[in-house]
FITIMI-906006 format. One line per field, with one value per residue (C-alpha): residue in one letter; x negated, y, z. Coordinates in Angstrom, 3 decimals, m for minus. Example, Ala and Ser with C-alpha at 12.3 -4.5 7.8 and 13.67 -1.06 7.14 Angstrom:
code <- (A, S)
east <- (m12.300, m13.670)
north <- (m4.500, m1.060)
up <- (7.800, 7.140)
END
This chain:
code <- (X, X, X, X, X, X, X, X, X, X, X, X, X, X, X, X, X, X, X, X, X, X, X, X, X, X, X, X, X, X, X, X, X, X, X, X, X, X, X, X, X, X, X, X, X, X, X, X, X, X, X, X, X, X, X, X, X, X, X, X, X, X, X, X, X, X, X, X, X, X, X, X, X, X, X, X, X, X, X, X, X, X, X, X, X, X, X, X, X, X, X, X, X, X, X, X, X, X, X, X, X, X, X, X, X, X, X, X, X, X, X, X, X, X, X, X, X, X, X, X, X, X, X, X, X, X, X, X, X, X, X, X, X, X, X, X, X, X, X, X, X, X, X, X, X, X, X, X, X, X, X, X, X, X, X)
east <- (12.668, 9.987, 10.875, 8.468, 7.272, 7.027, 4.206, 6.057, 7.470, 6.562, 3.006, 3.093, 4.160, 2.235, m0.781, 0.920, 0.830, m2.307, m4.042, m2.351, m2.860, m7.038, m7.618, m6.405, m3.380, m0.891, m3.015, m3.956, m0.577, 0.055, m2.598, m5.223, m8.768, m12.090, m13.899, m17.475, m16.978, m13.852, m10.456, m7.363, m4.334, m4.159, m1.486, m4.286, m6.928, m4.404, m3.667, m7.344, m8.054, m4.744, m6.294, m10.081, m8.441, m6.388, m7.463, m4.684, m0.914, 2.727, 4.058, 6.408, 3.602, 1.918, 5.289, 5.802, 1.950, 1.937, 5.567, 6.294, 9.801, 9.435, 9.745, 6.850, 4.431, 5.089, 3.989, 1.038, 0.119, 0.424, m1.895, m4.124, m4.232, m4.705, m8.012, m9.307, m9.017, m6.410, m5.578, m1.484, m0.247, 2.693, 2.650, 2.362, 4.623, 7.447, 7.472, 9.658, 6.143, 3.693, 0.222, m2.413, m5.951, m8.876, m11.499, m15.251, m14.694, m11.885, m14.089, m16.630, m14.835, m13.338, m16.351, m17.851, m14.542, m14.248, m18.035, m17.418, m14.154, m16.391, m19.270, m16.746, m14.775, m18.268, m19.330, m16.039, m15.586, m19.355, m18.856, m16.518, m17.034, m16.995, m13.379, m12.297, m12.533, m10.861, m8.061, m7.235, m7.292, m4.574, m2.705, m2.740, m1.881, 1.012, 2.069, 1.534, 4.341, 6.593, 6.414, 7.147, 9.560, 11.468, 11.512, 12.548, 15.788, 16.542, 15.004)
north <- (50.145, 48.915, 46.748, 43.512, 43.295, 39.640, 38.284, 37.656, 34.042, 34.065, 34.686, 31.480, 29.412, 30.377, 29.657, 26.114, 25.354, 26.402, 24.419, 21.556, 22.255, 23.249, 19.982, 18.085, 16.092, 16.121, 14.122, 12.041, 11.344, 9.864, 7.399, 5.420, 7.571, 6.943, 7.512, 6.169, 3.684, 2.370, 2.910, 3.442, 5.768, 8.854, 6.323, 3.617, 6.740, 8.168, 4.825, 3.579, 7.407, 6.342, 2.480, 4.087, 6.587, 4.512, 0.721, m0.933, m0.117, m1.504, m0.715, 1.449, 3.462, 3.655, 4.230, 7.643, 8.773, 8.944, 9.830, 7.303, 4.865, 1.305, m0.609, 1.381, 0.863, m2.901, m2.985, m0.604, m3.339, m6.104, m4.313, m3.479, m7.123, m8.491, m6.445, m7.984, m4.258, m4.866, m8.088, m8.132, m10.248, m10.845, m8.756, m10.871, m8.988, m7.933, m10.596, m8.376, m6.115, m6.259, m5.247, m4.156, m3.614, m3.253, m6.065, m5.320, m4.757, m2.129, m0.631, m0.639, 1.209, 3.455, 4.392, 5.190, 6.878, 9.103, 9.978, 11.204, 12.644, 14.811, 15.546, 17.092, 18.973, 20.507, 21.811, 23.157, 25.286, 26.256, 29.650, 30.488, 32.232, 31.458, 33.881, 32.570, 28.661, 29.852, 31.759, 28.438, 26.355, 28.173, 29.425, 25.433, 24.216, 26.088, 25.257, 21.511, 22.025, 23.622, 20.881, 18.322, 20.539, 21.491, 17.621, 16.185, 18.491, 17.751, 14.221)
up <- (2.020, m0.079, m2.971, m3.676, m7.814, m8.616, m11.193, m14.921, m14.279, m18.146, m17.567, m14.778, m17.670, m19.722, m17.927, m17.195, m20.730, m21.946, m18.909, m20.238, m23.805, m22.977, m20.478, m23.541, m20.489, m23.365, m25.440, m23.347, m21.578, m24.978, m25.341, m23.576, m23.221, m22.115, m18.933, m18.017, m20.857, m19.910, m22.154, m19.402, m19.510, m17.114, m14.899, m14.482, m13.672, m10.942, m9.536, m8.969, m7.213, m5.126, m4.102, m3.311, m1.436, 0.830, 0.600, m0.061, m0.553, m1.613, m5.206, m3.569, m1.715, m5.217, m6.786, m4.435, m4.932, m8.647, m8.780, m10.890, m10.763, m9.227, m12.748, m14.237, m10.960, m11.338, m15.461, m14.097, m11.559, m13.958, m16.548, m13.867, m12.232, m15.744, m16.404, m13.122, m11.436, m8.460, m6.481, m5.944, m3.279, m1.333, 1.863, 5.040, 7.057, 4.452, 1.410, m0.537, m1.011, m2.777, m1.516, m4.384, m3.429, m5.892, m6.272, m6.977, m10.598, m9.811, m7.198, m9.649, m12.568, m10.165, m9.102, m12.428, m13.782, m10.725, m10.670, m14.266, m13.556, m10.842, m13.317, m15.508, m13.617, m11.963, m15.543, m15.512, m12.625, m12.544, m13.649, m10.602, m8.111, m4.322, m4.245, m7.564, m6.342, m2.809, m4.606, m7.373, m4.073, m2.490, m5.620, m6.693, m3.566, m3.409, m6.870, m5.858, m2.589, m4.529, m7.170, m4.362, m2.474, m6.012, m6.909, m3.626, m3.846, m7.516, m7.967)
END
């Protein structure tokens, strides 16, 4: 019988932290930055990738996409809907929900922010190559379901 070697665990962790150290996410978890001109927190940057991506969705849909609780999704929505980026309306079918879309400015600074977001991360992974980018795809991707899978059982 043929025993399996796992990687270090250590070395996994390690590598965790210094991506999050290097992209500078700890930092700017902490504070607002700027993107294309425009000062928003990583929160407001996830949630306007969320509303281009699907159109329109409750706080609750919003809530479980950024894996963030109900109570913060709602102060998110009222920052957002105060800086003219999302309209927030009672849903027609279920008026317990709300239903946030982004309006043309939203659109707009989504837009901008995400076509930087792409410029950057382009420089970034320029030096790859075609196996390196296919191996990060599937080694992140797997990371990613075991995230979900690991935080699903222990909440």
């Amino acid at each position: 019988m043929q025993s399996t070697t796992l990687p270090d665990d250590s070395a996994l962790r390690r590598f965790i932290q210094q991506i999050a150290r290097s992209s500078g996410f700890l930092e700017s978890v902490q504070r607002p930055h700027e993107h294309a001109g425009v000062r928003l927190s990583v929160s407001e940057t996830f949630a306007l990738g969320e509303l281009v991506e699907a159109g329109a969705l409750s706080q609750q849909e919003l809530a479980a996409r950024l894996g963030l609780e109900k109570s913060t999704v709602s102060r998110l929505a009222a920052g957002m809907q105060e800086r003219g980026w999302i309209s927030r309306e009672r849903d027609v079918d279920d008026r317990r929900l709300y239903r946030l879309q982004l309006t043309p400015e939203g659109r707009d600074v989504a837009e901008r922010v995400g076509a930087e977001l792409r410029e950057h991360h382009g420089r970034l992974l320029v030096r790859l190559s075609a196996e390196e980018r296919a191996a990060l795809t599937v080694g992140l991707g797997a990371l990613v379901r075991e995230l979900e899978r690991f935080h699903e059982q222990h909440g």
